[in-house]
N, C-alpha and C positions, 0 to 999 in steps of 0.2 A: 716159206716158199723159195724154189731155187731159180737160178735163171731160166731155166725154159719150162718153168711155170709160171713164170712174169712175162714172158714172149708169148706164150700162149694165150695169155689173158689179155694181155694189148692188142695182138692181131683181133680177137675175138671180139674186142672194146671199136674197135676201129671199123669192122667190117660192118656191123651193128649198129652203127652209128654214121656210116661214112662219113669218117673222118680223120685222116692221118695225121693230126696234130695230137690225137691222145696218145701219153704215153703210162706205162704201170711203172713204178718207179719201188723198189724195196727201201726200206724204214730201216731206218737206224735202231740197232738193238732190239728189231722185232723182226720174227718170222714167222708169224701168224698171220700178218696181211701187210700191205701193199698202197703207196700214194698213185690215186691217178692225178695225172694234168692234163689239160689240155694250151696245149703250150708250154710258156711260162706259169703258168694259172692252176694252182692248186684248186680241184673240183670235188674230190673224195678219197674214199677210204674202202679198199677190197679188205673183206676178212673171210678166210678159211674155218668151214663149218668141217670136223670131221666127227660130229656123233654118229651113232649108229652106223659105224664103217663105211658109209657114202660120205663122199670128198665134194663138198660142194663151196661156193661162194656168196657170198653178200656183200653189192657191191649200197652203199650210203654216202649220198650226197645232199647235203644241206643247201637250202634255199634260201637266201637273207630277204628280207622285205623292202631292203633298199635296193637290192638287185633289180626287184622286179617293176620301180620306176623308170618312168621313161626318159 
C-alpha cells in the first residue's frame, strides 16, 4: 500500500467510526497491509485482498477477554 492508499483508508476508518484518533500506519517490510491505532494503542491489522482483480480490504482486530472486564 502507498501513502495515499493509507490516507484514504484512515479517512475512511475515521469517518466510519467518528473518530480522529485512528490512524493506518504502514508495516515495516510489508506492503500488503497496514497497522491501525487508535492513538498510541495498536487496534489491528488492514490487509489488501487483490484476487479476482477487485482490490478490496480486511480490516481484523482481536478482542482479549481481559479487555472486556470492567
Amino acid at each position: 500500500m502507498d501513502k495515499t492508499e493509507l490516507a484514504k483508508l484512515e479517512g475512511y476508518l475515521r469517518r466510519t467510526f467518528a473518530n480522529h484518533a485512528i490512524s493506518v500506519r504502514a508495516r515495516m517490510k510489508k506492503n500488503d497491509s497496514a497497522e491501525v491505532y487508535l492513538a498510541d494503542e495498536f487496534i489491528g491489522i488492514i490487509h489488501v485482498d487483490d484476487e479476482d482483480g477487485d482490490r478490496s480490504f480486511n480490516f481484523t482486530m482481536a478482542i482479549l477477554d481481559v479487555d472486556l472486564e470492567d
